[in-house]
N, CA, C and O atoms as a GROMACS GRO file, in nm:
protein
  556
    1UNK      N    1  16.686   2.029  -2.035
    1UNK     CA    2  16.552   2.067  -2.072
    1UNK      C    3  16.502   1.972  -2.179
    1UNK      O    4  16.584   1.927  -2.258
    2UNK      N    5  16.367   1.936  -2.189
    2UNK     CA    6  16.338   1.842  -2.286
    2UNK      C    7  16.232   1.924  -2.351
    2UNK      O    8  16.153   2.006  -2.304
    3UNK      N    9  16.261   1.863  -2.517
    3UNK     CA   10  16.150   1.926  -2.598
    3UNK      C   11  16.068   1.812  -2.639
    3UNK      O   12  16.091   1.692  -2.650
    4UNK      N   13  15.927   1.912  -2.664
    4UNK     CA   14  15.802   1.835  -2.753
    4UNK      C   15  15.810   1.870  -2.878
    4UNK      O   16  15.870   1.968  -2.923
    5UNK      N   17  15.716   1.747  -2.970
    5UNK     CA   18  15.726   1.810  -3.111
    5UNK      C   19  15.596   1.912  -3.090
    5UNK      O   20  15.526   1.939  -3.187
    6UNK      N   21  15.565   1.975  -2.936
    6UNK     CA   22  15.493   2.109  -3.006
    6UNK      C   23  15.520   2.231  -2.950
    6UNK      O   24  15.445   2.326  -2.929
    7UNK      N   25  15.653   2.215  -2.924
    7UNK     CA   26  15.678   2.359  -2.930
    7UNK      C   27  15.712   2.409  -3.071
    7UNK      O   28  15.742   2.355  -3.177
    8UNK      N   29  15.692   2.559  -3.018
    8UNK     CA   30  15.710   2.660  -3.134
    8UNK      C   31  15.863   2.670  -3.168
    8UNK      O   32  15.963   2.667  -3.095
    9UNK      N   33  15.846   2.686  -3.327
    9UNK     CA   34  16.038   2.694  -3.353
    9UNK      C   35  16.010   2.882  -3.428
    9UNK      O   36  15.913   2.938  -3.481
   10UNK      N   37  16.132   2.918  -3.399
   10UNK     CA   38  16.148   3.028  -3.484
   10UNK      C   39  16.185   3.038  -3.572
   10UNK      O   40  16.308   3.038  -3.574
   11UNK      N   41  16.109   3.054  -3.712
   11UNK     CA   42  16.153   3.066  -3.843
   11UNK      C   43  16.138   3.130  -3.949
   11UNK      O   44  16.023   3.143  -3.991
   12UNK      N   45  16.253   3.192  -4.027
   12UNK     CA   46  16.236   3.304  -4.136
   12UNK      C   47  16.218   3.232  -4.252
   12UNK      O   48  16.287   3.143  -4.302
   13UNK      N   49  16.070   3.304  -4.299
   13UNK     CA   50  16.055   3.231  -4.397
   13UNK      C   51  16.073   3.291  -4.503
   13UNK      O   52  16.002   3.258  -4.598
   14UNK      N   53  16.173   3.399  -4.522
   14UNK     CA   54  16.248   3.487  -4.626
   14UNK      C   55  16.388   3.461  -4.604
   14UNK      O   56  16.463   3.506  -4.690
   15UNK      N   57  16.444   3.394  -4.500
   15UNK     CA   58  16.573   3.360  -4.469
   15UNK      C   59  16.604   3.237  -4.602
   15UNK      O   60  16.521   3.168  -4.662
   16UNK      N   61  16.797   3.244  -4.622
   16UNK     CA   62  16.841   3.138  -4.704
   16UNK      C   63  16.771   2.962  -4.626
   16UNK      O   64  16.747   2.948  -4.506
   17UNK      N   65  16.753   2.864  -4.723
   17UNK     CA   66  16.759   2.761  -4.677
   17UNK      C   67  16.889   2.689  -4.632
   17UNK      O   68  16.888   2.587  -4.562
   18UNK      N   69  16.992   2.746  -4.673
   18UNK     CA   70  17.150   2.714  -4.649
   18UNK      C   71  17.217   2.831  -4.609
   18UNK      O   72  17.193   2.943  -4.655
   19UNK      N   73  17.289   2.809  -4.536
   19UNK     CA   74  17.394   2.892  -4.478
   19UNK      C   75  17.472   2.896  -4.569
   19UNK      O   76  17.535   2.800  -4.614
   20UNK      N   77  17.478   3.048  -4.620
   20UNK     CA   78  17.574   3.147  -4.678
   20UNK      C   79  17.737   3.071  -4.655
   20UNK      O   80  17.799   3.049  -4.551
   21UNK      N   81  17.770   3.047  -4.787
   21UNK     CA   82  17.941   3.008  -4.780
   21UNK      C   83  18.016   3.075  -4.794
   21UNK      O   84  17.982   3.142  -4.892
   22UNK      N   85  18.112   3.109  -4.756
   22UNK     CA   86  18.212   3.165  -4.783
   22UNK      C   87  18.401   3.132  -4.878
   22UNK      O   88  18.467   3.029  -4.892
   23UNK      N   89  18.418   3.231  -4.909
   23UNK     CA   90  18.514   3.207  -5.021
   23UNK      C   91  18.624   3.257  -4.986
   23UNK      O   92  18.624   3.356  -4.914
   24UNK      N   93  18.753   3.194  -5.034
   24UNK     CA   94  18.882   3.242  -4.979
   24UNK      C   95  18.889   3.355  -5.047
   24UNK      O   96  18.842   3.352  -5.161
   25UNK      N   97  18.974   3.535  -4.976
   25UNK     CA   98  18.993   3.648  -5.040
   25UNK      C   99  19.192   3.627  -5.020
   25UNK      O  100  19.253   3.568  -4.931
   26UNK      N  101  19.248   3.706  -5.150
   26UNK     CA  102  19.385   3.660  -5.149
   26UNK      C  103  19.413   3.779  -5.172
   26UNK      O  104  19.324   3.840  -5.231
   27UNK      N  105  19.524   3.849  -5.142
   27UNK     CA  106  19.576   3.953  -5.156
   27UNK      C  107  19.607   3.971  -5.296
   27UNK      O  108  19.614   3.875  -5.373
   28UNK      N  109  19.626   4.088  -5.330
   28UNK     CA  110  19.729   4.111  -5.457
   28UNK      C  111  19.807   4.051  -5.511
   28UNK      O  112  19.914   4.056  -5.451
   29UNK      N  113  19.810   3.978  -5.623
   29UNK     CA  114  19.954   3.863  -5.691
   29UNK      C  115  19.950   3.773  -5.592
   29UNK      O  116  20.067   3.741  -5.570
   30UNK      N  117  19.861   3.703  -5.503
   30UNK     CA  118  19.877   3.568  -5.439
   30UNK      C  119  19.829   3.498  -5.456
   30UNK      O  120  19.865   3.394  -5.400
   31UNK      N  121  19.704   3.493  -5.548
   31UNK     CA  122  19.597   3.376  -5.533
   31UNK      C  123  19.694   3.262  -5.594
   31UNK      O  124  19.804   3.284  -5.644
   32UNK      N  125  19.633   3.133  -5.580
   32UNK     CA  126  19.735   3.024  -5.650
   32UNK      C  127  19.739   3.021  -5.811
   32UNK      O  128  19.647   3.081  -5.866
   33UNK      N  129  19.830   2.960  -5.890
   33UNK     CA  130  19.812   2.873  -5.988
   33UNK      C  131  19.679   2.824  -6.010
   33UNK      O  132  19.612   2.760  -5.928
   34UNK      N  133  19.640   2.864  -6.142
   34UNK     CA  134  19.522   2.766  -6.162
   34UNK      C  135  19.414   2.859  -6.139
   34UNK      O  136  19.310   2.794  -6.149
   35UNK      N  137  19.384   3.022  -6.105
   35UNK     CA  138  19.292   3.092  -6.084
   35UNK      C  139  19.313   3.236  -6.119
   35UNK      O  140  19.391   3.318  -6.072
   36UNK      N  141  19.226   3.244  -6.211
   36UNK     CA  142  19.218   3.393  -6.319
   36UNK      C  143  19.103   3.466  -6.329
   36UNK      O  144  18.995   3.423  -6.369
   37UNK      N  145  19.126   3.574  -6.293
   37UNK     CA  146  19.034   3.708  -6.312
   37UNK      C  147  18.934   3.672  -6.494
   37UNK      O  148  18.977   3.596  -6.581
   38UNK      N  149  18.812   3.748  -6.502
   38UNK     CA  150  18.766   3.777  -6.620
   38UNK      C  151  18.845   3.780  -6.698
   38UNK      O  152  18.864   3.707  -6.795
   39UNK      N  153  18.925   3.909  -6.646
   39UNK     CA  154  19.024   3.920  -6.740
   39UNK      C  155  19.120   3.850  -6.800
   39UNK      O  156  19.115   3.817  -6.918
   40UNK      N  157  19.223   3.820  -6.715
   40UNK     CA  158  19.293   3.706  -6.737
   40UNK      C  159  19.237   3.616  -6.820
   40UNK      O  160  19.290   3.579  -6.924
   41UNK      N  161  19.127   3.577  -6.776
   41UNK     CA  162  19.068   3.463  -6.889
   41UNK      C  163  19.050   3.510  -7.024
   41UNK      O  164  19.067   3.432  -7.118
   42UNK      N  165  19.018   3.629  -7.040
   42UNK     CA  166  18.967   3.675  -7.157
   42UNK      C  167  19.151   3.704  -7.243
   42UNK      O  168  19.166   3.701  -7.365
   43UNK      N  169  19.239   3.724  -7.166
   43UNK     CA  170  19.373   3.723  -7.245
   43UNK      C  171  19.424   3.613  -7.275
   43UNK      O  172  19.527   3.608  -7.342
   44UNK      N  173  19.340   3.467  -7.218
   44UNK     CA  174  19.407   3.332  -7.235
   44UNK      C  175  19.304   3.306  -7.339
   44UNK      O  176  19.311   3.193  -7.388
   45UNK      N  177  19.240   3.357  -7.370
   45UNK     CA  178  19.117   3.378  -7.536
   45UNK      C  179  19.027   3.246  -7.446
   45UNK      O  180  19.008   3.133  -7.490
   46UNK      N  181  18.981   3.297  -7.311
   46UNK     CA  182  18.890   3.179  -7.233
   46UNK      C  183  18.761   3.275  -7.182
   46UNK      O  184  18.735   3.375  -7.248
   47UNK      N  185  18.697   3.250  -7.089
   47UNK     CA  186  18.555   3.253  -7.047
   47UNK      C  187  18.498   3.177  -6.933
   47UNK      O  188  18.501   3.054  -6.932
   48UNK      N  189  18.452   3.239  -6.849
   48UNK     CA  190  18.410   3.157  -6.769
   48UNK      C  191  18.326   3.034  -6.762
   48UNK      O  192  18.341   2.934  -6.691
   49UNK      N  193  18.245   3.058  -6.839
   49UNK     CA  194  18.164   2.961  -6.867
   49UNK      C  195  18.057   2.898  -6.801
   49UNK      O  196  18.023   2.780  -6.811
   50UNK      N  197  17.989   3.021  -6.708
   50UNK     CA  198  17.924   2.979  -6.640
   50UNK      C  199  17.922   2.904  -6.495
   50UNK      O  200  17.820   2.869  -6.437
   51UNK      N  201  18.076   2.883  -6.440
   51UNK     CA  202  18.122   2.813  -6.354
   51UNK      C  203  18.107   2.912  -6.240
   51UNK      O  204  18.105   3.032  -6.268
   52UNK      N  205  18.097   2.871  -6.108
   52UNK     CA  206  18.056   2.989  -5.991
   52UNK      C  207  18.221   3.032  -5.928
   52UNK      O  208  18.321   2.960  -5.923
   53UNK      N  209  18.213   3.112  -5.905
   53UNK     CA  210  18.333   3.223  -5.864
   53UNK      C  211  18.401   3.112  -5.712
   53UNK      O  212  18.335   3.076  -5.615
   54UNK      N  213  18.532   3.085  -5.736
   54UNK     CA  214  18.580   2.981  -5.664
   54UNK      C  215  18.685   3.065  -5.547
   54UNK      O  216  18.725   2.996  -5.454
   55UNK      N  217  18.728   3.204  -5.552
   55UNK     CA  218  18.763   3.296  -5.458
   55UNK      C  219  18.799   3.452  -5.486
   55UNK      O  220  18.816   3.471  -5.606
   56UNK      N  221  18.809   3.533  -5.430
   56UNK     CA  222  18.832   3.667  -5.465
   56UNK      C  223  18.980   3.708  -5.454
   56UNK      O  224  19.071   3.637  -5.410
   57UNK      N  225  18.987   3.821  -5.495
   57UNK     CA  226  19.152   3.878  -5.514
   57UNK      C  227  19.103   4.030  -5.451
   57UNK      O  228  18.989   4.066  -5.479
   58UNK      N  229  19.170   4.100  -5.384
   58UNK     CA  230  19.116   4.240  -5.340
   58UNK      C  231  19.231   4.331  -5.445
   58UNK      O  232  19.341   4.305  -5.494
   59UNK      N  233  19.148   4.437  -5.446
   59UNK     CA  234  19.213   4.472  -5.531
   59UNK      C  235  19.215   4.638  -5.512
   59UNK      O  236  19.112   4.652  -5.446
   60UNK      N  237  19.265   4.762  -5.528
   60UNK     CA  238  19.252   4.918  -5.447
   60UNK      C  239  19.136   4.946  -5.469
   60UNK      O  240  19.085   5.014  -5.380
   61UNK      N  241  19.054   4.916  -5.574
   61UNK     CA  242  18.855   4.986  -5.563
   61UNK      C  243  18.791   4.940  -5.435
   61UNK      O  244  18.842   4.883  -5.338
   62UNK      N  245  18.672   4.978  -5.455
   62UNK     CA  246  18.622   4.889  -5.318
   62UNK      C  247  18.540   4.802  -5.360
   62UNK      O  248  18.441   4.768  -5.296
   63UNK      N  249  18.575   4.754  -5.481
   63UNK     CA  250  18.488   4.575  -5.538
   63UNK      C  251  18.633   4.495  -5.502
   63UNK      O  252  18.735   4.560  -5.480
   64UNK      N  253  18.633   4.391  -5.501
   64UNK     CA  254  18.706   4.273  -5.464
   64UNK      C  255  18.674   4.184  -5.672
   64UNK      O  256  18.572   4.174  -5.740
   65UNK      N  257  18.800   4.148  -5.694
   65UNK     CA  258  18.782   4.039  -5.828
   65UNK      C  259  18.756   3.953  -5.823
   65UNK      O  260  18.830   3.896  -5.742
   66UNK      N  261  18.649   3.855  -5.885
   66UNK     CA  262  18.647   3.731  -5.893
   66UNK      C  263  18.785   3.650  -5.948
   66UNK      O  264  18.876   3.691  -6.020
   67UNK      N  265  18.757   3.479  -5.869
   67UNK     CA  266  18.856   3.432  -5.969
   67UNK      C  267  18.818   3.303  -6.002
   67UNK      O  268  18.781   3.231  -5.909
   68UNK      N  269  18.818   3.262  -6.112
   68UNK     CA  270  18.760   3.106  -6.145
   68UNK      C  271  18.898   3.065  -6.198
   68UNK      O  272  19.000   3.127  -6.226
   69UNK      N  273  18.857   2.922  -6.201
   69UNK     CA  274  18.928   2.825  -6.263
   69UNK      C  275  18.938   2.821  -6.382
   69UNK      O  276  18.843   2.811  -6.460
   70UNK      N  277  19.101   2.834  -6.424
   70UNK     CA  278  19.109   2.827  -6.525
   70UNK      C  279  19.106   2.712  -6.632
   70UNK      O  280  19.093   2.738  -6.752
   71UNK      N  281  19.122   2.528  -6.565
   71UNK     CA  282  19.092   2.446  -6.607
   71UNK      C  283  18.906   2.434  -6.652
   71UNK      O  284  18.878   2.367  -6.752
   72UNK      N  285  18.809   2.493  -6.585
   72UNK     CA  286  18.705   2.472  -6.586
   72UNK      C  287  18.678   2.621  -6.661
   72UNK      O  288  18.576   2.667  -6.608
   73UNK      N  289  18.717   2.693  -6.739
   73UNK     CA  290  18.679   2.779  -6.844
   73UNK      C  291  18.654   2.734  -7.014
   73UNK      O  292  18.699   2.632  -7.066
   74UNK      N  293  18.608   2.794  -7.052
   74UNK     CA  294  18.573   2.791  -7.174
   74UNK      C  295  18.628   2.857  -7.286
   74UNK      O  296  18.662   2.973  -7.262
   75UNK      N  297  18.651   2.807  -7.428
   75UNK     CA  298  18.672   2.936  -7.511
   75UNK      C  299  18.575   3.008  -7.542
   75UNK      O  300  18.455   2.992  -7.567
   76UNK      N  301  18.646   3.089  -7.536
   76UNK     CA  302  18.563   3.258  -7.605
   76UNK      C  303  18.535   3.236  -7.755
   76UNK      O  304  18.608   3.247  -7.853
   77UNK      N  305  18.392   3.199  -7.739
   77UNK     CA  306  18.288   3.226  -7.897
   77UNK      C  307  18.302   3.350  -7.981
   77UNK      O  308  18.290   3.470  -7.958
   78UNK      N  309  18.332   3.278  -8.084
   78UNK     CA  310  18.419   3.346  -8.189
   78UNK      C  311  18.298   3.436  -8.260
   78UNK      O  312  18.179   3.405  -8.265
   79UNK      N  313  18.362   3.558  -8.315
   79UNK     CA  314  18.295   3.649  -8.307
   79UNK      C  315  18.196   3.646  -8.502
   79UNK      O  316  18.238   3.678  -8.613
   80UNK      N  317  18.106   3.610  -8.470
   80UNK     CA  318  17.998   3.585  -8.588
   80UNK      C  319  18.008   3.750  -8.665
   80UNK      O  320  18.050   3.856  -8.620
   81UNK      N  321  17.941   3.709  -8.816
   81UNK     CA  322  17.883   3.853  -8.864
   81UNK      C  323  17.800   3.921  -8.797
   81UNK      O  324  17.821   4.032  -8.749
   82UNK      N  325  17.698   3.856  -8.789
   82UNK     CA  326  17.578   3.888  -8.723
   82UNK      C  327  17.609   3.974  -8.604
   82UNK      O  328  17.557   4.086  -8.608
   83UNK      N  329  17.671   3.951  -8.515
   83UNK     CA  330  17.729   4.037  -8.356
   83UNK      C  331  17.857   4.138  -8.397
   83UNK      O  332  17.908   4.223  -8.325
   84UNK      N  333  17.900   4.098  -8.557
   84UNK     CA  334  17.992   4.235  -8.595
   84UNK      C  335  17.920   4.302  -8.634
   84UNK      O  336  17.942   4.405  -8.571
   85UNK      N  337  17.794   4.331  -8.737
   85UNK     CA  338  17.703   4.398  -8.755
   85UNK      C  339  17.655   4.483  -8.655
   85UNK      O  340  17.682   4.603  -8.653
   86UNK      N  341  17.577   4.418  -8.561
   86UNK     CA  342  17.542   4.452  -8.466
   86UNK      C  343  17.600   4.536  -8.396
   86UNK      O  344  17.530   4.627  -8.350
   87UNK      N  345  17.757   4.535  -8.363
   87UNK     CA  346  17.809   4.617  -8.237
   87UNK      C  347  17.890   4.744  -8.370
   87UNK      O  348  17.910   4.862  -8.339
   88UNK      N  349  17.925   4.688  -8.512
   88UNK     CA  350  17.896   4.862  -8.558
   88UNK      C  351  17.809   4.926  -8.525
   88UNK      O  352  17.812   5.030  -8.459
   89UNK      N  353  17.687   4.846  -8.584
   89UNK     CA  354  17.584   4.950  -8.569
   89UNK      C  355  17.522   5.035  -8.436
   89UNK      O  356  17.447   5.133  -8.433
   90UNK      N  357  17.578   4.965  -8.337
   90UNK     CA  358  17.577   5.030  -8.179
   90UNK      C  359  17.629   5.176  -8.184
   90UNK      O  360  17.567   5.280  -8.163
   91UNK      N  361  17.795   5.152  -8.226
   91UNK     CA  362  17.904   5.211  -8.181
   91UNK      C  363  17.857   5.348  -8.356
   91UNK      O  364  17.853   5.465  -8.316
   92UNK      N  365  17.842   5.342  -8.435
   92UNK     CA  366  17.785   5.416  -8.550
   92UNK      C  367  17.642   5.482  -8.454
   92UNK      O  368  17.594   5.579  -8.512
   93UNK      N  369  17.597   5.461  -8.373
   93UNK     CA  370  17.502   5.574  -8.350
   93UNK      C  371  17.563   5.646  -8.221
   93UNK      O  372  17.529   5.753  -8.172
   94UNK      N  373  17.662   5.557  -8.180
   94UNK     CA  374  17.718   5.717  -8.066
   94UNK      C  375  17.888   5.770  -8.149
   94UNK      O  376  17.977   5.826  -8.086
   95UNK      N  377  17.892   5.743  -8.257
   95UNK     CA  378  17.960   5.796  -8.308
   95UNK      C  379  17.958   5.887  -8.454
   95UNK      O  380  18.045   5.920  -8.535
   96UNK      N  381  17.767   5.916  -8.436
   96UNK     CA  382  17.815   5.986  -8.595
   96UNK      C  383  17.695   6.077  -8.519
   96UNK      O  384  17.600   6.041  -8.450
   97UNK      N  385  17.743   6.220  -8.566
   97UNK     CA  386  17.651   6.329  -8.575
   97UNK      C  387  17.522   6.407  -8.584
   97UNK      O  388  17.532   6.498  -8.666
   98UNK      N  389  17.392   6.401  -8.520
   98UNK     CA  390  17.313   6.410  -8.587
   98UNK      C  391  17.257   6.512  -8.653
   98UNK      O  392  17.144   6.511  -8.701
   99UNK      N  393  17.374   6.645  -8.656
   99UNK     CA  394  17.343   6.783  -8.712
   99UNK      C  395  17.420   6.762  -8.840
   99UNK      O  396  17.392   6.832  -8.938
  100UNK      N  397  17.491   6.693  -8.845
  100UNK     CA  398  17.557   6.728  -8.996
  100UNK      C  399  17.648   6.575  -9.059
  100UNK      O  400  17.728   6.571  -9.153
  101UNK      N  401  17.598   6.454  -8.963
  101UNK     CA  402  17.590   6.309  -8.993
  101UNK      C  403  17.734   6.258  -9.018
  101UNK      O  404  17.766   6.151  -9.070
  102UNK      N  405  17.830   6.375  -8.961
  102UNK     CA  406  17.970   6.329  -8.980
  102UNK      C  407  17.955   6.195  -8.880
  102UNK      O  408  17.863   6.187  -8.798
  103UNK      N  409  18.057   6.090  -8.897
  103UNK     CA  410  18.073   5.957  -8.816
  103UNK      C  411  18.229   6.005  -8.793
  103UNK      O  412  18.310   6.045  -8.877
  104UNK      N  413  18.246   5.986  -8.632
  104UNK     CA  414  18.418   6.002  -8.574
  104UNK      C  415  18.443   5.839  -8.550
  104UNK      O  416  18.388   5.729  -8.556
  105UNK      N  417  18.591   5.921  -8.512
  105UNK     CA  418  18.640   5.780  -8.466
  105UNK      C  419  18.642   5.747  -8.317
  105UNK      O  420  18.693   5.657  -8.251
  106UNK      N  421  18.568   5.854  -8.290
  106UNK     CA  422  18.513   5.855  -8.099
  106UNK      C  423  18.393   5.855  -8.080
  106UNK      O  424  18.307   5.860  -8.168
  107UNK      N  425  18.369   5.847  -7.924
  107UNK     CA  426  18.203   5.862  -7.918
  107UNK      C  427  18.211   6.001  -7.890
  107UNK      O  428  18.309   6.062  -7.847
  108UNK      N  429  18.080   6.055  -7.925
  108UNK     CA  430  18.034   6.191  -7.884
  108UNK      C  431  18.029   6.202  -7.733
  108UNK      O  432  18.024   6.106  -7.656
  109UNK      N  433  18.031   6.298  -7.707
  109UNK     CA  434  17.941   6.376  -7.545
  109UNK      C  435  17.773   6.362  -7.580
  109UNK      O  436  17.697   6.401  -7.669
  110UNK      N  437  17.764   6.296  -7.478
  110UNK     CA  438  17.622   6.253  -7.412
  110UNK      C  439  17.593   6.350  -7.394
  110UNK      O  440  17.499   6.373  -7.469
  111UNK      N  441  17.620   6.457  -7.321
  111UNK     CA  442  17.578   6.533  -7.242
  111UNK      C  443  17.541   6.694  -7.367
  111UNK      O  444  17.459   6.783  -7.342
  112UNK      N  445  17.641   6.683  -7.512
  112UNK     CA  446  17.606   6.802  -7.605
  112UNK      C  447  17.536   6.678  -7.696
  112UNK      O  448  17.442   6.745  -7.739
  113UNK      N  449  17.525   6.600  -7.730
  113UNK     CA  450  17.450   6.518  -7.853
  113UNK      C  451  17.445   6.486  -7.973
  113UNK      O  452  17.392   6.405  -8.048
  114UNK      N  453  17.574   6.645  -7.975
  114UNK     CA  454  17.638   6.650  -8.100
  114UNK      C  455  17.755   6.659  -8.110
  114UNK      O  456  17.823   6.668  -8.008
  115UNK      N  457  17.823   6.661  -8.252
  115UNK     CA  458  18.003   6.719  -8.195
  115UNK      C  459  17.972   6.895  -8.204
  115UNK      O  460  17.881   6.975  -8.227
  116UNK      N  461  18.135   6.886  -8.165
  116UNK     CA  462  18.197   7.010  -8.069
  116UNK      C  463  18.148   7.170  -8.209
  116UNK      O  464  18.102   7.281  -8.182
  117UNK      N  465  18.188   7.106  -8.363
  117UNK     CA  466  18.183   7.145  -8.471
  117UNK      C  467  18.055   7.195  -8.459
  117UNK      O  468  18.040   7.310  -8.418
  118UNK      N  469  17.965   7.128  -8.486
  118UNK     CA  470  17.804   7.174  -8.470
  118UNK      C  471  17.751   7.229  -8.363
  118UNK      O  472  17.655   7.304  -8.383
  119UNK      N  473  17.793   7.211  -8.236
  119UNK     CA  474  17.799   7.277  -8.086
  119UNK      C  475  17.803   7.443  -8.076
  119UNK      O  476  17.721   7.535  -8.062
  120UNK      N  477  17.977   7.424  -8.093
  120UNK     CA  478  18.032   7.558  -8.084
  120UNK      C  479  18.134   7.632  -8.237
  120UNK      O  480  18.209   7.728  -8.252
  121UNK      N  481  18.091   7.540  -8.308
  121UNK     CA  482  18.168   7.636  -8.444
  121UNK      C  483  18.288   7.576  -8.472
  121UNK      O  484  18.346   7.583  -8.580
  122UNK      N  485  18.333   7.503  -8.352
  122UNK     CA  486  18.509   7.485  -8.365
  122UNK      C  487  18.537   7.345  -8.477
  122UNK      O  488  18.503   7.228  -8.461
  123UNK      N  489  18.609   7.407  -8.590
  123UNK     CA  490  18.627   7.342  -8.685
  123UNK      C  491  18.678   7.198  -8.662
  123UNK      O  492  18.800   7.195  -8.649
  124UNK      N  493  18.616   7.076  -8.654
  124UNK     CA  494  18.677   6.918  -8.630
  124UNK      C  495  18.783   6.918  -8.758
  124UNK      O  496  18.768   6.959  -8.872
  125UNK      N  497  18.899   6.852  -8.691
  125UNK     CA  498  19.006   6.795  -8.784
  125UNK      C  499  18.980   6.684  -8.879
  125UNK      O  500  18.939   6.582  -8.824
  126UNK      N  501  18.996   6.676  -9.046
  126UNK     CA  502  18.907   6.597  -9.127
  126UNK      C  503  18.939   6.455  -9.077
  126UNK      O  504  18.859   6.362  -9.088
  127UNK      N  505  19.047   6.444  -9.028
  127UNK     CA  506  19.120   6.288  -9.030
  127UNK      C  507  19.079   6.276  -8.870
  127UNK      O  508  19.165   6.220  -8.801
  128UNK      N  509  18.962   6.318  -8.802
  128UNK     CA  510  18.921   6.257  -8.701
  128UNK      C  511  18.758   6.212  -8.697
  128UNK      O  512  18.692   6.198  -8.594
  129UNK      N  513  18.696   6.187  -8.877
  129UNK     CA  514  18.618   6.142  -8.875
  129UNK      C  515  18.610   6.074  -8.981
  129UNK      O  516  18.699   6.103  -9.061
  130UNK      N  517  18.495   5.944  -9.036
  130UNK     CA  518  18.526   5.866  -9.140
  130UNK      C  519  18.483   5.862  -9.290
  130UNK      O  520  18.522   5.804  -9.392
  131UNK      N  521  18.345   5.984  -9.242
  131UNK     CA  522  18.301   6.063  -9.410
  131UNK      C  523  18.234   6.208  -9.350
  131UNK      O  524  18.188   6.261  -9.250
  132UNK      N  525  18.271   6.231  -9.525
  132UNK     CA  526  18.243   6.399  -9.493
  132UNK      C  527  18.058   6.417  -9.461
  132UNK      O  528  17.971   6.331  -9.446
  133UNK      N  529  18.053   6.547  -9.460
  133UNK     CA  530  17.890   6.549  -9.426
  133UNK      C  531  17.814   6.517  -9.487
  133UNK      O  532  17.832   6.527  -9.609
  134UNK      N  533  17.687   6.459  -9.433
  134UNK     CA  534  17.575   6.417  -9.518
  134UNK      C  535  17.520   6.483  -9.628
  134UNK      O  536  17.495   6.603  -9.620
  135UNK      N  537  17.492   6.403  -9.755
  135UNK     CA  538  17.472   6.496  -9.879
  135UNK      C  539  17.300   6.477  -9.871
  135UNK      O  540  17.240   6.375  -9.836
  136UNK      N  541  17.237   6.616  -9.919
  136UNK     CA  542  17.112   6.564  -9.907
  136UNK      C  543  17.021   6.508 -10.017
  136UNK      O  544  17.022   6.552 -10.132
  137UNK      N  545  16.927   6.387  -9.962
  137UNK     CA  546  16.863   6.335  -9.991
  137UNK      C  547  16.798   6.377 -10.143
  137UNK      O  548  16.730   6.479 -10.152
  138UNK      N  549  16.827   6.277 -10.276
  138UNK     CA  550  16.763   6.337 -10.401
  138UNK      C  551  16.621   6.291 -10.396
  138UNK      O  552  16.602   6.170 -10.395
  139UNK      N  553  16.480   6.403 -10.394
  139UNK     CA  554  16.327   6.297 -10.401
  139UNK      C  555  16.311   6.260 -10.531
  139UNK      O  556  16.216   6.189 -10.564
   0.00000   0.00000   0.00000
């Protein structure tokens, strides 16, 4: 059959311009030398670094792990004041009280807003929080 340049072509013009690649998946404890989970990286005090995911590891959830290269990672940026500040002050508002301003050494229940003490009466153990209750305010 011979074509003209006027026939009609069929084309998605929401379709990829490249065909979708695919990546090797490795079982459990097989991938090679040389390729580490997030994690992994993050125990070799590394980071990805922005590098694209070079194959998967399956793993019992039903997500599959990335795995990058561990030559082509980065170190893990060392942790400033500024971002220690910061992630107290995160972890200090789901961990302190807002009926009676005790701060634990856990997060609260989302779901009561407060602790269990202010909830339902039940006395919190002193050595499971980091100051006693809020004193009030002198005007």
């Amino acid at each position: 059959m011979h074509t003209n340049d006027n026939d009609l072509v069929d084309v998605d013009p929401f379709g990829p311009e490249e065909p979708p690649t695919t990546i090797p998946v490795y079982k459990r404890n097989q991938a090679p030398e040389g390729l580490a989970t997030k994690r992994q990286l993050k125990e070799l005090g590394l980071r990805p670094g922005g590098q694209q995911v070079v194959a998967e590891v399956e793993t019992r959830g039903p997500k599959n792990g990335f795995l990058y290269e561990i030559a082509l990672a980065k170190p893990v940026r060392p942790m400033t004041l500024a971002k220690e500040y910061a992630l107290d002050k995160a972890m200090a508002a789901r961990q302190t009280c807002p009926e009676c301003g005790r701060r634990f050494f856990y997060c609260l229940r989302i779901s009561l807003g407060i602790c269990l003490e202010c909830h339902e009466g039940t006395p919190a153990d002193p050595t499971s929080y980091l100051n006693g209750p809020a004193s009030p305010t002198a005007a």
